[in-house]
C-alpha positions in Angstrom: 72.3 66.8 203.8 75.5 67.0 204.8 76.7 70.0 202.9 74.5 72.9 202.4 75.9 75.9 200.2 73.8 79.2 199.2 75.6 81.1 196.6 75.2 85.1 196.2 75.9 87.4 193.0 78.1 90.3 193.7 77.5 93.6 192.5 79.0 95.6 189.9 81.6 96.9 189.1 82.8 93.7 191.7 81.3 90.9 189.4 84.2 91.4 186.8 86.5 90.1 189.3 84.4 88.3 191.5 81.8 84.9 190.5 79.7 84.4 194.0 80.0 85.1 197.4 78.2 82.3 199.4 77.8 80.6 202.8 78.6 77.5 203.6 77.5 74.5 206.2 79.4 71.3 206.6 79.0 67.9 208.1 75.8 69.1 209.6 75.3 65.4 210.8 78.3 66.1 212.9 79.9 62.6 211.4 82.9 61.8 213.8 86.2 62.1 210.3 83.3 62.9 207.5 85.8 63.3 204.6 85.1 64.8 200.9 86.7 65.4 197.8 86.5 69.2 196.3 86.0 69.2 192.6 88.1 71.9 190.8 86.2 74.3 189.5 88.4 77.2 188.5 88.2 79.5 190.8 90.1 80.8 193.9 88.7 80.4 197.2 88.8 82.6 200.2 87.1 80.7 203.0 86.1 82.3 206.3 85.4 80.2 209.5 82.7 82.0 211.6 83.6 79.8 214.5 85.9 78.3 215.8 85.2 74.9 214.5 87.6 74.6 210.8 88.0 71.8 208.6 91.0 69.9 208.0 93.4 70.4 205.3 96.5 68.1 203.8 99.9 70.2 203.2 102.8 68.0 201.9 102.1 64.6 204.2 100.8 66.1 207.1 96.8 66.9 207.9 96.0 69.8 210.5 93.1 72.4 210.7 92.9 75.3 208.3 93.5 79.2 209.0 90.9 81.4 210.5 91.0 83.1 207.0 92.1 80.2 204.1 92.7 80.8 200.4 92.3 77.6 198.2 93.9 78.3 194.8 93.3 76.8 191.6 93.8 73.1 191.5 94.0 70.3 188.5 92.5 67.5 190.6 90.3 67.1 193.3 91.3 67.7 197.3 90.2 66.1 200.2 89.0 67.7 203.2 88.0 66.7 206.7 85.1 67.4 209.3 85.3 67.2 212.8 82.6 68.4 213.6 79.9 71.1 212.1 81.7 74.0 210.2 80.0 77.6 209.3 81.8 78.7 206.7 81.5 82.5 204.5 83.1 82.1 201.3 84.1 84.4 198.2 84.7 83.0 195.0 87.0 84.6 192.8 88.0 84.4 189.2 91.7 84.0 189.2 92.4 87.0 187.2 90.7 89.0 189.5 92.9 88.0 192.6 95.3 90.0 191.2 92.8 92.8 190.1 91.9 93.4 193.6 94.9 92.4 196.0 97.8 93.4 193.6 98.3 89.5 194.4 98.4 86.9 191.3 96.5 83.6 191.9 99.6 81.3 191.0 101.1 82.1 194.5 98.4 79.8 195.6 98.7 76.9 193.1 97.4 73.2 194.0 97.6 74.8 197.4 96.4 76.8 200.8 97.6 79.4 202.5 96.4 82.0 205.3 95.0 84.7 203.9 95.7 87.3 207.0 99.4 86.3 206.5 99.5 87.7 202.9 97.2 90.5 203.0 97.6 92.1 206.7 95.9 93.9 209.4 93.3 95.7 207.4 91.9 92.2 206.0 92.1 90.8 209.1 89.8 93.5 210.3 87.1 93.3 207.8 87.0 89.3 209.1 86.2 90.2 212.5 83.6 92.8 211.2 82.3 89.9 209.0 82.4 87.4 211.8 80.3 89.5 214.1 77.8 90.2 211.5 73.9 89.4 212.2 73.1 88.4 209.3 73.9 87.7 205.2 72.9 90.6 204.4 74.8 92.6 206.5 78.0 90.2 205.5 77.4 91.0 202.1 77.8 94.6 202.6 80.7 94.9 204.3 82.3 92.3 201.9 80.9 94.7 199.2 82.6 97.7 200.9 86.0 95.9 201.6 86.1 94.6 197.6 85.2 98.0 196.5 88.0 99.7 198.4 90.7 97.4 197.3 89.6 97.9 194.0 89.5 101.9 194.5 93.0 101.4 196.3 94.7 99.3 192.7 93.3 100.9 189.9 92.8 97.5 188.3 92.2 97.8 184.6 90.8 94.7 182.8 93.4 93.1 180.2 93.5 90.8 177.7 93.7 87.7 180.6 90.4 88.9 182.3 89.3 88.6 178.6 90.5 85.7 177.8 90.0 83.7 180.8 86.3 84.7 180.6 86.0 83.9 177.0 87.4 80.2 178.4 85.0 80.5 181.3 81.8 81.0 179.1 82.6 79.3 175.6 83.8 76.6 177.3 84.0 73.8 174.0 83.4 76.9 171.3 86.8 78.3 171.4 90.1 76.5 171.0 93.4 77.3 172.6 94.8 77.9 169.5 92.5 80.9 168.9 92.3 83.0 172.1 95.4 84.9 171.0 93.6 85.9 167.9 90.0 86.8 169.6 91.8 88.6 172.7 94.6 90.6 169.9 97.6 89.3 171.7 100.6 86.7 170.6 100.4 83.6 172.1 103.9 84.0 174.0 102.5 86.6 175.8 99.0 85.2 176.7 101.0 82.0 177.8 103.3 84.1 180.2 100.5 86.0 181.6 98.2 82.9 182.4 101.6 81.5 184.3 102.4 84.4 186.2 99.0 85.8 187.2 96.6 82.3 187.1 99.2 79.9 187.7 98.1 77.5 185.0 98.3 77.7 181.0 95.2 78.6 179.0 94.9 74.9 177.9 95.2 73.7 181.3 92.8 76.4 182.3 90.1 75.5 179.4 90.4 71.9 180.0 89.2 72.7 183.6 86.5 74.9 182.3 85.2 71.9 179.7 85.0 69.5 182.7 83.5 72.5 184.9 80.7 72.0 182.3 80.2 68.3 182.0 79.8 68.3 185.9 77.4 71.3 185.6 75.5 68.4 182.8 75.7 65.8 185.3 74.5 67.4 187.9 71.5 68.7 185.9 69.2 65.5 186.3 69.4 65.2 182.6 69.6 61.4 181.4 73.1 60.5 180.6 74.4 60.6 177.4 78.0 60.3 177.2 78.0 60.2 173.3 76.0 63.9 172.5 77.8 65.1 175.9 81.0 64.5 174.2 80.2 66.4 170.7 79.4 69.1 173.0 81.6 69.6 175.0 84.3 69.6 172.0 85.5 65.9 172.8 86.9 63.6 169.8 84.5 60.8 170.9 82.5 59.4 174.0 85.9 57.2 174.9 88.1 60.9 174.7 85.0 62.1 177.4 85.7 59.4 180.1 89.6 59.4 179.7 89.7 63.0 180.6 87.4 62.6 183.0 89.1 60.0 184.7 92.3 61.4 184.9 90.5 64.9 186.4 87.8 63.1 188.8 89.7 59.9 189.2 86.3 58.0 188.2 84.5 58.0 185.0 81.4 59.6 184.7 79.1 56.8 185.5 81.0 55.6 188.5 81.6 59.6 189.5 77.2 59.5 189.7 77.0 56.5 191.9 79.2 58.2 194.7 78.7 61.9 193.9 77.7 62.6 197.8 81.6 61.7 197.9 82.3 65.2 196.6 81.9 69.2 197.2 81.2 69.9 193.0 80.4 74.1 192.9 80.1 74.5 189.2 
């Protein structure tokens, strides 16, 4: 395989704001311009190279290789990225929310977008990395990510709100729960659950839960169920089978069918 990923739970009190830490190997083949497409999933992305060896990233029209330390926001379609050569990555996954719970940062800064993560959270971040870096082992990695979380944490005070609620009631209902309700479930107006997903997530709850919805069907597809577009549709809260694939289209940029036949195309961490 070409891509190998190994996904690890955090701990609590971490796992409110954070979904999996995991490691990461890519273009083991060492393919001379192996190219793939990263399925949004709805989470942020903090990728850290434990070599020297990155992968290539696209910002505005121009490609070049990504930071030591790279945070992937939230995105609404997929993005491409490129190999060189073979690429050891560390990664943390974060729920959006919980950017801000633990850096005092919100997620929207990030947006359809990278950035270098040193530059926006300093020398003391950039210090865990080289810890992290010279680690011996996953286990020890996990630790000292562990012990970094837990101090930002300790250092903000976070308190959980109505978004951390909300965005994990979208997270896990998934099709159950309608936009129109949250506000009702989570004991806020709309207006303010609307501002709140802008500032801190950087999408609205509707964009968010349609992400979530097609989060799911790839989580289906990828199952090694047989394919059935028509109960997958009822399901997953879609009008009709036709409603399915037009969404999925306009997210994947194939139907669901034609999305199958090339899936090796794509990174899909549901």
């Amino acid at each position: 395989m070409s891509v190998e990923i190994t996904e690890y739970k955090p701990l609590p009190p971490l796992d409110s704001f954070v979904e999996f830490y995991w490691t990461g190997g890519f273009n083991s083949g060492r393919i001379p311009r192996f190219s793939q497409f990263v399925m949004p999933n709805g989470y942020v992305e903090l990728i850290i190279h434990l070599t020297d060896l990155h992968c290539d990233l696209q910002s505005g029209t121009s490609w070049g290789q990504s930071p030591d330390y790279t945070v992937i926001g939230l995105h609404t379609r997929p993005y491409e990225v490129r190999f060189r050569s073979h690429v050891r990555t560390f990664g943390i996954r974060f729920k959006p929310e919980g950017v801000f719970n633990l850096f005092g940062v919100p997620a929207s800064l990030f947006s359809e977008r990278f950035e270098d993560m040193e530059s926006v959270l300093g020398r003391s971040f950039r210090d865990f990395c080289s810890r992290l870096r010279e680690a011996g082992s996953i286990h020890q990695q996990r630790n000292l990510t562990h012990q970094y979380l837990l101090r930002q944490l300790n250092d903000n005070h976070p308190e959980k709100t109505y978004l951390n609620f909300a965005a994990e009631l979208i997270r896990k209902t998934q099709a159950a729960s309608r936009v129109e309700e949250l506000p009702g479930l989570v004991y806020i107006s709309r207006r303010q659950l609307e501002r709140e997903f802008r500032e801190k997530v950087g999408l609205t709850p509707k964009q968010y839960m349609r992400i979530a919805r097609l989060n799911a069907i790839n989580r289906y597809l990828l199952s090694g169920s047989k394919l059935n577009l028509g109960s997958l549709s009822l399901e997953a809260g879609f009008a009709d089978q036709a409603h399915l694939c037009r969404e999925f289209k306009a997210f994947a940029g194939l139907p669901p069918a034609r999305f199958m036949e090339s899936v090796e195309r794509f990174i899909v961490n549901v």
